[in-house]
C-alpha positions as CSV (number, residue, x, y, z in Angstrom):
1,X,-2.7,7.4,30.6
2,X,-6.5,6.4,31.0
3,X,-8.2,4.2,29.0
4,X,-9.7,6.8,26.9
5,X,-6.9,7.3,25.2
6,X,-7.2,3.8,23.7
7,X,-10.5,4.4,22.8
8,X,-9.9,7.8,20.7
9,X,-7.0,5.8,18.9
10,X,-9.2,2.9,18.3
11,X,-11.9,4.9,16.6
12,X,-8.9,6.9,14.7
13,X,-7.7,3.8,13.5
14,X,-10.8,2.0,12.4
15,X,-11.8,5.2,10.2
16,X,-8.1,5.3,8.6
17,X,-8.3,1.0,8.3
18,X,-11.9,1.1,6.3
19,X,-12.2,-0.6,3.1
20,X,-13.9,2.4,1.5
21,X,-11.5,5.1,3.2
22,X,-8.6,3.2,1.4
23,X,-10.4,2.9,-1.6
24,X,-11.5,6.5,-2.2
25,X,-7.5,7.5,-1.2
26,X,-6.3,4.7,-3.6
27,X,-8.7,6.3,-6.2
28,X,-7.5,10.0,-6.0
29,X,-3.9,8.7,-6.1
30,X,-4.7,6.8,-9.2
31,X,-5.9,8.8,-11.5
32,X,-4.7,9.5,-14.6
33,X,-2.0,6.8,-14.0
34,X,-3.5,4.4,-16.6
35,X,-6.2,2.2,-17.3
36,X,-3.8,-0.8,-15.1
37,X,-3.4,1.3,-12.4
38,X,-6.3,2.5,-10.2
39,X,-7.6,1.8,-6.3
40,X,-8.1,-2.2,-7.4
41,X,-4.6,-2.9,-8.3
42,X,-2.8,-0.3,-5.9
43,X,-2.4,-2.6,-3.2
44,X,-0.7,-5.2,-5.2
45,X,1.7,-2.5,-6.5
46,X,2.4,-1.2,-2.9
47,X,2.7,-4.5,-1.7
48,X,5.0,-5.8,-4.2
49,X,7.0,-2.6,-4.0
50,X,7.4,-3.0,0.1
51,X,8.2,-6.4,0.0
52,X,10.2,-7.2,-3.0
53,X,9.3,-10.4,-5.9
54,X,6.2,-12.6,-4.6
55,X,4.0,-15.2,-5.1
56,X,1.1,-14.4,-5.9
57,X,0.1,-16.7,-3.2
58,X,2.2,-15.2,-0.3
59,X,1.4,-11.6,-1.7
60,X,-2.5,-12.6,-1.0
61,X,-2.6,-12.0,2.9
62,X,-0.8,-8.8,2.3
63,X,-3.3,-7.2,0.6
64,X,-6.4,-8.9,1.8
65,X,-7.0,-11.2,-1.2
66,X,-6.9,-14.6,-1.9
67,X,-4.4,-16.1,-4.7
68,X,-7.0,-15.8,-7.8
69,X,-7.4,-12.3,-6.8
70,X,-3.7,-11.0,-6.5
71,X,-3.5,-13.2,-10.0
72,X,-5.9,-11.4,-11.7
73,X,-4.6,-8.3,-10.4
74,X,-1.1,-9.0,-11.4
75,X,-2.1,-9.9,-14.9
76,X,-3.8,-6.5,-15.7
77,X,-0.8,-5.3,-14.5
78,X,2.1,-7.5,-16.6
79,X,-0.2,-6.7,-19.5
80,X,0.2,-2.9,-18.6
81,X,4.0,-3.9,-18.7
82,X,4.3,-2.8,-14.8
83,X,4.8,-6.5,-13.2
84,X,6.7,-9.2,-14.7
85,X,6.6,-13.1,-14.1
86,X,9.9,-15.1,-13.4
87,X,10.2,-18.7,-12.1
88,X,9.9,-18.9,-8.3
89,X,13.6,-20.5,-7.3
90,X,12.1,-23.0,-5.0
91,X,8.5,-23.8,-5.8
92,X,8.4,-25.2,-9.7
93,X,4.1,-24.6,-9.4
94,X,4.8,-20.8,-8.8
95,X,6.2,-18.0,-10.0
96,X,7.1,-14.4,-8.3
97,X,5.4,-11.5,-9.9
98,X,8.2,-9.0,-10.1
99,X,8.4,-5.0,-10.1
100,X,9.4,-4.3,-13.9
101,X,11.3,-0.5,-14.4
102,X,8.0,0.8,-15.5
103,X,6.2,-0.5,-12.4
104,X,9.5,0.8,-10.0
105,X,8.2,4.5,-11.8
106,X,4.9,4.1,-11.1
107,X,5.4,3.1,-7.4
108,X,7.5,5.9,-7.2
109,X,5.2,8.3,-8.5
110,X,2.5,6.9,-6.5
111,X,4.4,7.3,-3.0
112,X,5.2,11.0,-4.2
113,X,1.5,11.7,-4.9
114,X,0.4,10.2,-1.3
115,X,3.4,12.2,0.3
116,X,1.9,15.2,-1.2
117,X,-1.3,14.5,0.0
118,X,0.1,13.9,3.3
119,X,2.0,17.2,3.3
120,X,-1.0,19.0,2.2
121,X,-3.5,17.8,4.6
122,X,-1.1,18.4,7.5
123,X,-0.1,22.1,6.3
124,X,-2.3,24.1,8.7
125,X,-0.9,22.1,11.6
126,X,1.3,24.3,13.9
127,X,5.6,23.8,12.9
128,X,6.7,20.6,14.2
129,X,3.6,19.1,15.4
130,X,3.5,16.9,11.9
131,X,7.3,15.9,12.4
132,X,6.4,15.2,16.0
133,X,3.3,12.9,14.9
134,X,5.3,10.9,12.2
135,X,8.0,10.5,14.7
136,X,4.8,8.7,17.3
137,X,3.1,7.2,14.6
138,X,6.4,5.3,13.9
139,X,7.1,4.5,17.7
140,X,3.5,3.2,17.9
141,X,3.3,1.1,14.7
142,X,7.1,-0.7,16.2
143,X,6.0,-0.7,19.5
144,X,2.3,-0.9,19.7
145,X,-0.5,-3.4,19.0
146,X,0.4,-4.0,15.7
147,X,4.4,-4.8,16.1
């Protein structure tokens, strides 16, 4: 394989990796999901719902934020009722911000709308070739540059 091939991933990659390509994704997955949920406090959602309870702290480089930011986040969402608060079992200055049942459904919902989205943008694609690409995309996010 020549080095072009690294280069047409690389310029792939850094369109799917924007800030404003995630955003405007985060945004069309969003809506109508309530005033709590929208393109800001997706990642903390998807985060928290990947990883299980965090600080807010150790969510923070997850999601490309710093602590005060997944905070604030967070708190929109525990007043929406979709995160809850519970004392951290080792750390008495932190507490884990939590997936409540309402949050679970929201996740959930979420991944199904971004699965649609997914099927739908690859429905033109000849049979096979989609399975075929999520089988490499797996193979090169465990094996690749980024395991």
């Amino acid at each position: 394989m020549d080095n072009e091939v690294g280069y047409e991933i690389a310029d792939a990659l850094g369109l799917l990796l924007r800030r404003t390509t995630r955003e405007r994704l985060h945004r069309s997955l969003t809506e109508g999901m309530g005033e709590a949920v929208d393109e800001v406090t997706y990642p903390v959602l998807s985060a928290l719902a990947r990883t299980g309870p965090r600080s807010a702290a150790d969510l923070a480089s997850d999601v490309g934020l710093d602590r005060s930011g997944v905070t604030r986040r967070a708190t929109r969402l525990e007043q929406a009722g979709l995160v809850r608060r519970e004392p951290h079992p080792t750390d008495r200055r932190a507490a884990l911000l939590v997936l409540t049942d309402a949050g679970e459904r929201a996740v959930a919902e979420l991944r199904r709308r971004l699965a649609d989205h997914i099927t739908a943008s690859l429905a033109a694609w000849p049979p096979g070739a989609a399975r075929e690409f999520a089988r490499s995309l797996h193979r090169f996010v465990a094996d690749g540059p980024f395991a």
